[in-house]
C-alpha positions in Angstrom: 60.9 -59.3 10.5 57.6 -61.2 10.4 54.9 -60.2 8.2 52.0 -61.7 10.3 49.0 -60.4 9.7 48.0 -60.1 13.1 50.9 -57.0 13.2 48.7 -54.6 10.8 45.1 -56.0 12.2 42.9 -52.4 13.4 40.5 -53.4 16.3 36.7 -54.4 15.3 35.4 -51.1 16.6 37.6 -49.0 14.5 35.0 -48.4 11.3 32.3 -47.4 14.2 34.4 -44.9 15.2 35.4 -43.1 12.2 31.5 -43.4 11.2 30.4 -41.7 14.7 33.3 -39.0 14.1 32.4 -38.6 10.2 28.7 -37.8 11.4 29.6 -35.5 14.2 31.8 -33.9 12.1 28.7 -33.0 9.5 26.5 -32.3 11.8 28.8 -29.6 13.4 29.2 -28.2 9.6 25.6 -28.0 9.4 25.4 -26.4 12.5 28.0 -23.5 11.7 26.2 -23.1 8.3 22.9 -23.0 10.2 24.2 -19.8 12.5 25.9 -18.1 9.7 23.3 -18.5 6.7 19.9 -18.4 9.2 18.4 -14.7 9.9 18.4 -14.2 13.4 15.1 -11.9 13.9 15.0 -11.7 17.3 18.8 -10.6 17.8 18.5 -7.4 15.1 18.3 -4.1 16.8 15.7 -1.4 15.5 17.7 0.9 13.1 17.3 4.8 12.9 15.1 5.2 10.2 13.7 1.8 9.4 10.3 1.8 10.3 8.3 -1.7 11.3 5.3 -2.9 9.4 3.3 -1.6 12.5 4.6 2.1 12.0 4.4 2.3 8.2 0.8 1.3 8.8 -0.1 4.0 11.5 2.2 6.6 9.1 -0.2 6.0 6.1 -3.4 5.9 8.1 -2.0 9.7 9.5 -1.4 10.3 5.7 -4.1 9.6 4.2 -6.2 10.9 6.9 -4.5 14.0 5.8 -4.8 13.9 2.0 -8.9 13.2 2.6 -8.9 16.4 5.1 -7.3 18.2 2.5 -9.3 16.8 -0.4 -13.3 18.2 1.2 -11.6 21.8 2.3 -10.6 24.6 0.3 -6.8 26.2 1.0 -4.6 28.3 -1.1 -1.6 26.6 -3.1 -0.1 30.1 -4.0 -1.8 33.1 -2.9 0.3 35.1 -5.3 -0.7 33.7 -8.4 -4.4 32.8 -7.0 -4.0 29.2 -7.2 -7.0 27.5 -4.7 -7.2 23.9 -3.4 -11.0 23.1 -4.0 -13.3 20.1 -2.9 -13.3 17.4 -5.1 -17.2 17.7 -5.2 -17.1 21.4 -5.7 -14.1 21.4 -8.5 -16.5 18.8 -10.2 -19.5 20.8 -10.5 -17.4 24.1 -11.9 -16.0 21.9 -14.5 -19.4 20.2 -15.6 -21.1 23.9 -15.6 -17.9 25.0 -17.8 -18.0 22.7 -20.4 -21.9 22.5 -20.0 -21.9 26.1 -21.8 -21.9 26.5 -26.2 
């Protein structure tokens, strides 16, 4: 039993190659964590009901083209109890001439 040092001596290249597997090693970590933790945008299907930027912006337009049709024309709300739906201009100029009176 010798105890020569030249028994328990690693080759010169050995700390190289731990170093090269110790950085492959993170960057394959930060790779998983990179494809588990990053929003892929282009892989997410449309879901029912979930509308895109694009179609909340046409549904509004439709909306409020709507609200402004309905706001210069005159409808009934209940015919029953003889509610009316007035022009803004027109409701304006009855409640002006109301409270214009002593």
């Amino acid at each position: 039993m010798s105890n020569s040092s030249a028994s328990f001596s690693f080759p010169a290249r050995t700390p190289l190659f731990t170093a090269v597997v110790v950085l492959i090693c993170f960057a394959a970590l930060g790779w998983l964590a990179m494809k588990c933790y990053v929003p892929q945008a282009s892989k997410i299907d449309k879901v029912e009901g979930v509308r895109t930027p694009a179609d909340r912006a046409v549904l509004l337009a439709e909306h409020r083209a709507k609200e402004q049709a309905a706001a210069k024309s005159y409808s009934w709300v209940e015919q029953k109890t003889g509610h009316v739906r007035l022009p803004i201009e027109r409701a304006i100029e009855l409640t002006v001439r109301e409270h214009a009176k002593p």
